[in-house]
N, C-alpha and C positions, 0 to 999 in steps of 0.2 A: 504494500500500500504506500503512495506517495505520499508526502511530509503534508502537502497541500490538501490532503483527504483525511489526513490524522489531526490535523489542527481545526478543519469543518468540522469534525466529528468532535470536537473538545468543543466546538463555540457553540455545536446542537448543543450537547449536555449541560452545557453551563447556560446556555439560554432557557433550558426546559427548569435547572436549577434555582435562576433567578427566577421564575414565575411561582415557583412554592413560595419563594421567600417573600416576594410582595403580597401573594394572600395569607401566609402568614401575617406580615404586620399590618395587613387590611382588617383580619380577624382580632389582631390585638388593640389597634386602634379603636374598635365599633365596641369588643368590651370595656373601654376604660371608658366612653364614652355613654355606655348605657348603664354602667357600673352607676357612675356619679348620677345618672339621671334617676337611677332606681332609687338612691339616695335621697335626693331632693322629691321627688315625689314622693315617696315612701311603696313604692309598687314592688311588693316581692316577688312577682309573677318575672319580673325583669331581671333583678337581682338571681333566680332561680334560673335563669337560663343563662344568665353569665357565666356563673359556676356550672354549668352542664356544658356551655362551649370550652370550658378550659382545656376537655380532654381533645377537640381537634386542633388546637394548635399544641397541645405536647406531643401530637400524630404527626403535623407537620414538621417541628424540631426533628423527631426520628426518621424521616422520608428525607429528608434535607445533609441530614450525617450520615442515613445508606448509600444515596447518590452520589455526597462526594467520596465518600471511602470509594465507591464503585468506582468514579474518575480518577482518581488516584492509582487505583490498582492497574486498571485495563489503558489511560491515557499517557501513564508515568509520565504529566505536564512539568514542562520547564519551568525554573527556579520563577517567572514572572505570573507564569500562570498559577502555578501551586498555589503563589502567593493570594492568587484572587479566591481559589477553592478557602486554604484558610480562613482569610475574610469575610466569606461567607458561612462556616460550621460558625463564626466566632456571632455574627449577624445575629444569627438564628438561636443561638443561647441569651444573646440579652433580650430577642425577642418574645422567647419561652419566660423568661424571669419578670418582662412584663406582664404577660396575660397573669401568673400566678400572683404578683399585684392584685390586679384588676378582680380574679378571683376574692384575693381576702376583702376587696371594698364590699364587693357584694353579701359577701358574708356577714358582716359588719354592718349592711347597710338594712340587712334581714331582724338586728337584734335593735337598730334603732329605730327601728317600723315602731317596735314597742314603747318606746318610750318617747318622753316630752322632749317636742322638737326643738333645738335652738335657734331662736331669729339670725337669718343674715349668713348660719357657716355653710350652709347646705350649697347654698347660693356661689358661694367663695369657693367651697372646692370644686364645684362644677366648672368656675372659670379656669383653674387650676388644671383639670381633666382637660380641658380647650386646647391650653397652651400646651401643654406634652405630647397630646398627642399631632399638631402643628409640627412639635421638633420633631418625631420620631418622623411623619409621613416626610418631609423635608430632607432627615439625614437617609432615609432609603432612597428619598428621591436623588443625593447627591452620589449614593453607590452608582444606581443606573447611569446615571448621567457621568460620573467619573469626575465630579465635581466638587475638587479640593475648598475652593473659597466656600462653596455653602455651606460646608461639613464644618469649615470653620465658625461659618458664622453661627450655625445651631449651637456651637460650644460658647460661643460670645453669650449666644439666647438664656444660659438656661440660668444664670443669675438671676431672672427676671422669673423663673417658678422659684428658686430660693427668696426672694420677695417677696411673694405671693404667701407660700409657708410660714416664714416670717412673721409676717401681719398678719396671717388665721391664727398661728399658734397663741399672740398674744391677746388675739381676741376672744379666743380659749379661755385663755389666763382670767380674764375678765369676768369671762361667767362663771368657772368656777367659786373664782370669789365673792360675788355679785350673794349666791346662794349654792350650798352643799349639796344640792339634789341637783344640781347641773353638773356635777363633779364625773359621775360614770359615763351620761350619754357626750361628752367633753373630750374624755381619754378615748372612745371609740372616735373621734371625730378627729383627734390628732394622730390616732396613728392610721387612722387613713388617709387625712394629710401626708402624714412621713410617707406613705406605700407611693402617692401621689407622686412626691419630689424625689422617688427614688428613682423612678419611672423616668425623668428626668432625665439621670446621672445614666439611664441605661443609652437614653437616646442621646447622650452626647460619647457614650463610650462607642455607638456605633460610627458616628459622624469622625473618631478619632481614627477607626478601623479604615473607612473609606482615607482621611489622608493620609494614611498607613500605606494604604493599597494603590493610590497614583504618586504619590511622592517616593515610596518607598524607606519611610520613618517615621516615628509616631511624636507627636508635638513635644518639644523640649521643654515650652515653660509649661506650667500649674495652671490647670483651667480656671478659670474666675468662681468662686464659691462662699456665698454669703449665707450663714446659717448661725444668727444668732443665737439659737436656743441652745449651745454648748457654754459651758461651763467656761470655757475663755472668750466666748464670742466671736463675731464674726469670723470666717476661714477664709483665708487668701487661696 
């Protein structure tokens, strides 16, 4: 077989590849998105099929690391292509570590069906759910496109969900003290917040992968990271 029929047959597979992967984070995006909505409505019925779709995208993570082990074995691709196979098994783990996120919201969002709703946070993590999933559809959009600056700039982005965090958390803080029986449904509200902005950190560890993968190096300096709820505050 000619070099020229071995390399069409590596950019079939890896095109058949990339199309898991964007329904993949098609499916992760729509759960984080109807996560926070089952939330703010209180509709378990939503919430219950979040956590039921998790198991097709941990279906897709495993379709996604057959294939490429499959290309690996049968394409033995060059040191540049490997490179793209890795980026991709690596893609498709922060994508799985979203939906399981987006799972616990729902979870979370099933036990505060029951209880006394907070003004105003419901609200605030939904916009929160907006913006991550922006960066996440953005840094996959910058794999496709092989698109270092925007991969960047989703990492510029994601200060601005640590803001978001930020200001829910303290607004948290608020009702807690306001009165003691906002206290439980408060701690479920922030650590879905935190699942929120972790989601984040996932979709900028993708956008690092892609200028991994056209530059051939992964950023030298320290992403931008504002999270004052640590004991030393803010993080550089």
């Amino acid at each position: 077989m000619s070099q020229s029929h071995i390399m069409s047959a590596f950019d079939r597979d890896l095109e058949s590849i990339q199309a898991l992967v964007m329904r993949m984070g098609g499916l992760v995006e729509a759960a984080i998105l109807d996560a926070a909505e089952a939330l703010e409505t209180r509709d378990e019925e939503i919430a219950q099929r979040v956590r039921a779709g998790d198991k097709a995208i941990d279906a897709l993570e495993e379709q996604i690391n057959a294939e490429c082990a499959r290309v690996i074995a049968i394409r033995a691709p060059a040191a540049s292509d490997l490179r793209t196979v890795l980026t991709v098994m690596k893609i498709a783990a922060n994508l799985e570590r979203c939906g399981d996120y987006a799972k616990n919201l729902a979870k979370r969002s099933m036990v505060l069906a029951q209880m006394t709703a907070l003004p105003g946070s419901t609200g605030s993590i939904r916009r929160m759910a907006k913006q991550v999933t922006l960066l996440l559809k953005d840094a996959l959009d910058a794999y496709i496109a092989r698109d270092a600056r925007l991969a960047e700039d989703v990492r510029q982005r994601d200060h601005e969900v640590d803001q978001m965090y930020n200001a829910l958390f303290r607004e948290l803080l608020t009702h807690m003290m306001e009165d003691p029986r906002n206290i439980t449904p408060a701690m479920h509200l922030h650590f879905i917040a935190k699942n929120i902005e972790r989601v984040g950190d996932h979709a900028t560890a993708v956008a690092e992968q892609v200028i991994y993968l056209v530059t051939g190096q992964l950023p030298g300096d320290a992403r931008p990271k504002v999270d004052s709820t640590t004991a030393g505050g803010p993080v550089a």
